[in-house]
N, C-alpha and C positions, 0 to 999 in steps of 0.2 A: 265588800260584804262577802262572807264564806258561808255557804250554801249549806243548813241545816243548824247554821246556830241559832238561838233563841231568839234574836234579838233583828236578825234579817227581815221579818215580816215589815215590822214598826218601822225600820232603816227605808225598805223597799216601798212602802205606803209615804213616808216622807218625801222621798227623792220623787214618787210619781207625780204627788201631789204641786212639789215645786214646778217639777215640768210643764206639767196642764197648763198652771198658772199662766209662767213665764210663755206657752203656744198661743194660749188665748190675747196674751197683751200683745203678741210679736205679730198673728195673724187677725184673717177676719173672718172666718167662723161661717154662719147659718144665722141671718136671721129671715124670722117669717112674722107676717103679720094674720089676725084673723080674720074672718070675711067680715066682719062688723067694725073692724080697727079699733078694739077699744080693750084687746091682748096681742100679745108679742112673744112670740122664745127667740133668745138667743141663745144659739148652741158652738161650740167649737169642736169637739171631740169624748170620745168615748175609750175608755180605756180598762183592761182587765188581766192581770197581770201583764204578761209581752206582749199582748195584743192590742193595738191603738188605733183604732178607725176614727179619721178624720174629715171633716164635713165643710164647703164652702159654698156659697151662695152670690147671686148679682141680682140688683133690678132688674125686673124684667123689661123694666123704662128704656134702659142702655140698649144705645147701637152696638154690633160687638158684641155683643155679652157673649158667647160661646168662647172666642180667643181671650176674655176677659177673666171668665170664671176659670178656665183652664190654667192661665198662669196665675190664679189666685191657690188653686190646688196644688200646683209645683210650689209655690213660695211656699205652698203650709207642708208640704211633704218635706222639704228640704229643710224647713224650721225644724220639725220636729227630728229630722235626720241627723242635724247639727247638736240639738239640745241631747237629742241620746249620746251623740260622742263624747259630750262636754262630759257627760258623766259617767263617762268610762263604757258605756255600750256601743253597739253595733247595730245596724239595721242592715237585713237580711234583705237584700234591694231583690234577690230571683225568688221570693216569698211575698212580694207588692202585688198591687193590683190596685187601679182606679178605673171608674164607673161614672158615666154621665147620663143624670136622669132629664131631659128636655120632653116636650112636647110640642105637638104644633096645631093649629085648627086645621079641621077638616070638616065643613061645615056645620057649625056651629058645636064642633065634638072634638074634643084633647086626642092626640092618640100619640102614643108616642114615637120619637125619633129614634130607633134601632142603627142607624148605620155610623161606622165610625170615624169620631172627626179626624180630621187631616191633623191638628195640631195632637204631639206627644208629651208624655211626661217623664221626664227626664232628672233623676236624683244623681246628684254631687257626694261620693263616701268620704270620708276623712284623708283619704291619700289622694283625692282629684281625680278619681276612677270616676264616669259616667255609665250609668245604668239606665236606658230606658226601661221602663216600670211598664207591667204588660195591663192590657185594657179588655176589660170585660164586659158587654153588654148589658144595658139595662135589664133587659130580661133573663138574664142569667141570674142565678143567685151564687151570692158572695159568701162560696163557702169553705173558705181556706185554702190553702198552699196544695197540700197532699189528695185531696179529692177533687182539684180542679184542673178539668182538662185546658189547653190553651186554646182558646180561641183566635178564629183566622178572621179574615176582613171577607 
């Protein structure tokens, strides 16, 4: 696609559209249930022009589930890492950011889990470059590349 012709939106809306698809069938997404069980979303990602924030979930059932859902977010980072090369793009791996929202009980009250986990997330670029992908605090907000300071442990 060449940038400013007519016809790139329609082109660019296509190609996102196939991608989404092909993230959602290749990963596993978000789903939630509601307090009554009797609706559900399922979600996979969000995307708006170059920007793609993507979403992973586990039972809360599961042992594990922190090492669990963490390498369910690398598999869908790197899914969609891959599906951008296929189609002639790039991901800007020092432009990432992933965020773990847990909580824990504290008698009888959720509060959240702020410290960050031991395991990392780690994207594979098209040349077999590794990039750990920096991690942001649940309480911080996710607010792009250029206004976000790094955060230390």
């Amino acid at each position: 696609m060449v940038q400013g012709k007519a016809d790139v939106p329609q082109l660019s809306t296509q190609q996102s559209d196939v991608m989404l698809k092909a993230h959602k069938a290749l990963t596993y997404g978000v789903h939630i249930d509601s307090p009554g069980m009797h609706r559900s979303i399922e979600h996979n990602s969000v995307a708006f022009a170059d920007d793609t924030d993507g979403q992973v979930s586990c039972d809360t059932t599961e042992r594990m589930i922190l090492g669990r859902v963490i390498r369910r977010l690398q598999h869908s980072g790197q899914t969609w890492n891959d599906l951008a090369n296929l189609c002639g793009g790039l991901i800007a791996h020092h432009k990432c950011m992933w965020q773990l929202l847990t909580w824990q009980d504290d008698s009888g009250h959720l509060q959240p889990v702020l410290d960050q986990p031991e395991d990392a997330v780690v994207l594979q670029d098209g040349k077999g470059a590794c990039s750990a992908i920096d991690y942001v605090p649940p309480d911080k907000p996710n607010i792009g590349h250029t206004s976000r300071p790094r955060y230390q442990r």
